[in-house]
C-alpha positions in Angstrom: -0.6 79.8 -22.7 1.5 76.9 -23.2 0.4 73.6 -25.1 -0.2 70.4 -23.1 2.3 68.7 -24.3 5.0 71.7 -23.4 3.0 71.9 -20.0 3.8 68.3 -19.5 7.5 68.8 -20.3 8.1 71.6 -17.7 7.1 69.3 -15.2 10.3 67.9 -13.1 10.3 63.7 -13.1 8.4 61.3 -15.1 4.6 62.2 -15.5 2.1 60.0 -17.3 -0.8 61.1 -18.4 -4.1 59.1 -18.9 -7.7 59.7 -18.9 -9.6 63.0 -18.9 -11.7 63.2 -15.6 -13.5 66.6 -16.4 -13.3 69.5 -18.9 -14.9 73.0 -18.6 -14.3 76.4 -19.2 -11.5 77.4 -16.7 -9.5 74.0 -16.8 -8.6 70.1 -17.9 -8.4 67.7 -15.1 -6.7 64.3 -15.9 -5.5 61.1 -13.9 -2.0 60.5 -14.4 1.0 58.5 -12.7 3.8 61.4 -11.1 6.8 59.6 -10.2 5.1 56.5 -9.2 2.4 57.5 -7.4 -1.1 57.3 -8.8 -2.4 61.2 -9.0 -4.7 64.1 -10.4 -3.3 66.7 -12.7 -5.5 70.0 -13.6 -4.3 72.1 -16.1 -5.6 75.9 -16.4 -7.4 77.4 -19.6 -7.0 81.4 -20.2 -10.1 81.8 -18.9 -8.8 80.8 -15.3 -6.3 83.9 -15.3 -9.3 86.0 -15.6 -10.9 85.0 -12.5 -10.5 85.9 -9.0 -8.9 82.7 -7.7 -5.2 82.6 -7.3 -3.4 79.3 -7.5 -0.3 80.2 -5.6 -3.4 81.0 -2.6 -4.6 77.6 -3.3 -1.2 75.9 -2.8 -1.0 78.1 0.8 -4.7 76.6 1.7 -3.9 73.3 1.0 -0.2 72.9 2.9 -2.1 74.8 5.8 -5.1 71.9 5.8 -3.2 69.0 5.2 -2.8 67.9 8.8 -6.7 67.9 9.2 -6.4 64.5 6.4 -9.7 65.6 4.5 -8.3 66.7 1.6 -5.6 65.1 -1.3 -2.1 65.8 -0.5 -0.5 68.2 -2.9 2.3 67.0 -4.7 3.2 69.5 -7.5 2.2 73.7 -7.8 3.4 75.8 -10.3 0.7 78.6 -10.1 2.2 80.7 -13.7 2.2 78.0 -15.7 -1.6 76.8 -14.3 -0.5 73.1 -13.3 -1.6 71.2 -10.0 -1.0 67.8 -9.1 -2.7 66.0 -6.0 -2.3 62.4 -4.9 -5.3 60.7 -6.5 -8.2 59.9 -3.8 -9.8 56.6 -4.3 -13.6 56.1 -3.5 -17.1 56.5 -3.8 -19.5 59.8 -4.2 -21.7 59.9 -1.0 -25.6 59.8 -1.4 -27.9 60.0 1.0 -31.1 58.3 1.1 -34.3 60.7 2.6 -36.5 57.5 2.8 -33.0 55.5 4.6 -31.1 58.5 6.1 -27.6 57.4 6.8 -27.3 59.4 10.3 -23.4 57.9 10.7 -22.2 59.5 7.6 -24.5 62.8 7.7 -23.3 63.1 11.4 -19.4 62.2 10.3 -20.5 65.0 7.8 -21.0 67.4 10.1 -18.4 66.4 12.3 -15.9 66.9 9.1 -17.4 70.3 8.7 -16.8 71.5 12.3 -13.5 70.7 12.0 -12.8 72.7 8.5 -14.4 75.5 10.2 -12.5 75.8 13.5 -9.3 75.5 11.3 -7.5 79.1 11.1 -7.5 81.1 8.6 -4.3 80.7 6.2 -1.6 83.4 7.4 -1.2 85.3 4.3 -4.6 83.9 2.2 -6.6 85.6 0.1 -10.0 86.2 0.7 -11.1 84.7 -3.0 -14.8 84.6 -2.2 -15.0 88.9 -1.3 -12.5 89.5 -4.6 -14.7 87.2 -6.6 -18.2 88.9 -5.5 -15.9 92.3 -6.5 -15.3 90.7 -9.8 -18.8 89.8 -10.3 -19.8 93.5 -9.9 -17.4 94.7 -12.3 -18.3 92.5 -14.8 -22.2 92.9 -14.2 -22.2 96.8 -14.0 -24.2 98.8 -16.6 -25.6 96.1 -18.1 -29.0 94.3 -17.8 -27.8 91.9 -15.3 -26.5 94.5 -12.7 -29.7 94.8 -10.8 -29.4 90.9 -10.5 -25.9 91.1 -9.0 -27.7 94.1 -6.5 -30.3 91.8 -5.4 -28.0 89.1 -4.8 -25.5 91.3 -2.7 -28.3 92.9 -0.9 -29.1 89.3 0.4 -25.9 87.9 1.3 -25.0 91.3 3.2 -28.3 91.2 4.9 -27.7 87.2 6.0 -23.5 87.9 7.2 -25.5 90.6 9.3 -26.2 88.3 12.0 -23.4 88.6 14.6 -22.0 85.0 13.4 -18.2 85.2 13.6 -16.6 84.6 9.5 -14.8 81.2 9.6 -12.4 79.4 7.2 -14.6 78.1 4.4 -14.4 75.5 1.4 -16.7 78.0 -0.4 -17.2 75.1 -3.7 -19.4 72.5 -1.5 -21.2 70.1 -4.0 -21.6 66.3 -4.2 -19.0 66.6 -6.9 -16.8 67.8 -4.6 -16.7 65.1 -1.9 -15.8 61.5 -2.1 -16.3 59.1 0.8 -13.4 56.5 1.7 -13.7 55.1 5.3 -14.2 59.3 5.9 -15.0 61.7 4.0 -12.3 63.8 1.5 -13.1 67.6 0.4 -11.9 68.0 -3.1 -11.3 71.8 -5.0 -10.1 74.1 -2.9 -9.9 76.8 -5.0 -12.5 79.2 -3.8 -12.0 78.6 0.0 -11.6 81.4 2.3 -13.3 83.8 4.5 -17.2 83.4 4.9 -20.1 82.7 6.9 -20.3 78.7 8.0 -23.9 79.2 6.9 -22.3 79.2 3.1 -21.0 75.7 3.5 -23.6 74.5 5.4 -26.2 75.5 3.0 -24.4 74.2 0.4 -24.4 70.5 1.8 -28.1 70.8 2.1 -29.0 72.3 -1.8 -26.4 69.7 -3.2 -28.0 66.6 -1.6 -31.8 67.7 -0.9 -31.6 67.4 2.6 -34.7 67.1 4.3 -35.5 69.3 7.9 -34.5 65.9 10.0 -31.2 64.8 8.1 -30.4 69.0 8.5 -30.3 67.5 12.1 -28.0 64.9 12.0 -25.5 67.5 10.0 -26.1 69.6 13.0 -25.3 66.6 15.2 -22.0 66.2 13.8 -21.1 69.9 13.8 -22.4 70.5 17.5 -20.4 74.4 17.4 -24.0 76.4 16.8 -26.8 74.4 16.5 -28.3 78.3 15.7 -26.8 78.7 12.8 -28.7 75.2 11.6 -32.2 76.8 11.6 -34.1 75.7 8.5 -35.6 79.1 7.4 -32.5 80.7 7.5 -30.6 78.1 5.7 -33.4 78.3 2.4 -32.3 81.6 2.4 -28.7 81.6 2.4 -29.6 78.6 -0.8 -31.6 81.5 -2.3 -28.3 83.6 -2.1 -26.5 80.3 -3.3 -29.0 79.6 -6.3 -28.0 83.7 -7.2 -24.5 83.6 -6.7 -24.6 80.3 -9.5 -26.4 82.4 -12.3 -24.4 84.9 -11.4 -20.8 82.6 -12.0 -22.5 81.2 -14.9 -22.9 84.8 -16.4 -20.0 86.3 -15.4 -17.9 82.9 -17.1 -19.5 83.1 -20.2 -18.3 87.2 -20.4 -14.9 86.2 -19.9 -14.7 83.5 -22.4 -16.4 85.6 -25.1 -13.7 88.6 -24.3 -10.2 85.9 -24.6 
C-alpha cells in the first residue's frame, strides 16, 4: 500500500488535508479542501482489500443514486489505489426523543427510505451483502465460531423466506451514518446492495431504540408495506442484525491478525 503522503500526490489538482474524522481497521477518513470545495477524503488500509466490498461497485452505487439528493456527491474514485472523495455534508446527527417523538422527521425518515428502496438496482452492481455473508463463512469454517455463523444464516434464510420482493439496500444503517440538514443525507455506501427492506428497516429501529409507536411513524413515511413494519418480526431480523455484528467483528479481527 502506498503512504499517505504518496496517496495524496497521485491525486490530480490541489488537495488539502485537515482533520481526522474517524479511524478504524479497514480505513482513515479526513476532511480536506479538493480544488476549492470543502470535502471528505477516506483512505483504505490493507485490511479493506480483504473484504468483500469493492470500491469501483461503490463508485457505480453512488453515480446511480445521486439524482435521489440523499447522499454526498462523489467527486474523486480511484478504487486501486483505495481513495474516495465526497463533497463534505454539513449538519447535525438526528436523535429522536421516545418521551417527545419527532413524527415530522421519523415520517420524512421513512419517506427517505421508501424512496432508496424503490430505486433500481445498479446495472452491473455487486451484490456485496450475499459475497460478504460468503466471506464470513469462509473465514468462520472449522473453527469454534462456525456453528455461530450457522445459526445466524439459518435466521436470515428463514426471515428472506417470506415472499417480500429483495430491493436496493444501504445495508450500513446506523445513527453514524445519517446526518440531518433540512432532510435527511445517507452516508457509507459501501455495503449497499441486494436485500430484504426488512434489513434497513430494522436497522433504523436497533440504532435509535425505537419504540412500537415511533416504528409507526417510520411506517407512515414509508407507506409501500405497512406488513413488512410488524414489530415481532422486525426484533427478529435485529436478532439476525445483533449476529451478523459479532460476526463482522470476528471475521475483521481474522483479517487483521493474517496482513
Amino acid at each position: 500500500m502506498k503512504s499517505l503522503l504518496n496517496k495524496i500526490e497521485s491525486i490530480p489538482g490541489t488537495l488539502s488535508l485537515k482533520d481526522k474524522l474517524s479511524s478504524s481497521l479497514i480505513s482513515d477518513v479526513y476532511e480536506c479542501t479538493y480544488k476549492q470545495t470543502r470535502a471528505v477524503i477516506r483512505f483504505d488500509l490493507p485490511t479493506a482489500s480483504k473484504l468483500a466490498i469493492d470500491r469501483k461497485n461503490e463508485a457505480i452505487v453512488l453515480n446511480n443514486i445521486i439524482n435521489l439528493g440523499l447522499s454526498p456527491p462523489l467527486i474523486y474514485s480511484d478504487p486501486s489505489a483505495g481513495i474516495m472523495i465526497w463533497k463534505y455534508i454539513t449538519g447535525t446527527k438526528p436523535v429522536f426523543d421516545q418521551e417527545k417523538s419527532n413524527t415530522f422527521s421519523l415520517i420524512d425518515l421513512g419517506r427517505n427510505l421508501a424512496c432508496i428502496h424503490s430505486s433500481p438496482i445498479p446495472a452491473n452492481s455487486k451484490n456485496i451483502f450475499k459475497d460478504s455473508m460468503n466471506l464470513y463463512e469462509s473465514l468462520l469454517e472449522e473453527s469454534q465460531n462456525e456453528m455461530f455463523f450457522r445459526k445466524a444464516s439459518d435466521l436470515y434464510n428463514e426471515l428472506v423466506d417470506d415472499g417480500v420482493k429483495m430491493i436496493f439496500s444501504h445495508n450500513d444503517l446506523h445513527s453514524g451514518n445519517l446526518i440531518w440538514n433540512s432532510k435527511y443525507y445517507f452516508l457509507d455506501w459501501e455495503f449497499s446492495s441486494s436485500n430484504h427492506p426488512c434489513f434497513d428497516i430494522a436497522s433504523l429501529v436497533r440504532s435509535f431504540n425505537l419504540n412500537e409507536n415511533q416504528i409507526r411513524f417510520l411506517s407512515k413515511g414509508y407507506q409501500l408495506n405497512d406488513e413488512i413494519f410488524n414489530f415481532d418480526v422486525i426484533q427478529k431480523w435485529i436478532t439476525f442484525i445483533d449476529f451478523l455484528d459479532q460476526i463482522w467483528e470476528i471475521a475483521l479481527t481474522k483479517l487483521s491478525r493474517n496482513l
